[in-house]
C-alpha positions, 0 to 999 in steps of 0.5 A: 701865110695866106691872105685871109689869115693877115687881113684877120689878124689886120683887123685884130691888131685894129681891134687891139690899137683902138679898144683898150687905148680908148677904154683905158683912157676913159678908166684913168681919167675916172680914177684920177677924179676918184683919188686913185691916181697911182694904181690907175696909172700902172694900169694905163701904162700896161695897157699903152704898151699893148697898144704900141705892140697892136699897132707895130702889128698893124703897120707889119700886116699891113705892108703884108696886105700891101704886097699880097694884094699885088695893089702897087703902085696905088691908085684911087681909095687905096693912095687916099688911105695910104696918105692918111695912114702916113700922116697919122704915124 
């Protein structure tokens, strides 16, 4: 697969991991206050489960990025940006 394909589909599993998690968040939260708390809920939890597969993706294409980028071992912004990453998950 060429590279440019996994830094798209990178940055799609971003899109993915970030958006709906945040927008769905920010909808249950409004449901709650407005008493419809159990459809909002079965909502909520679709969406984290997209979230979980976007960002198994992102973490997987991201090795994928790693490796073809031929950027190991890395220096500078890149180990800045790894150590982040790991820190996070």
């Amino acid at each position: 697969m060429s590279y440019r394909y996994v830094l798209v589909l990178h940055l799609a599993s971003l899109i993915l991991w970030v958006g709906p998690s945040t927008g769905a968040w920010l909808v249950y939260l409004q449901a709650k206050r407005e008493g419809l708390g159990s459809r909002a809920a079965a909502w909520f939890e679709k969406v984290v489960r997209l979230e979980h597969l976007a960002f198994l993706s992102l973490i997987a294409t991201g090795l994928v990025l790693l490796y073809k980028s031929e950027l190991w071992p890395p220096s500078g912004w890149l180990a800045w940006k790894l150590a982040l990453v790991f820190s996070v998950i």
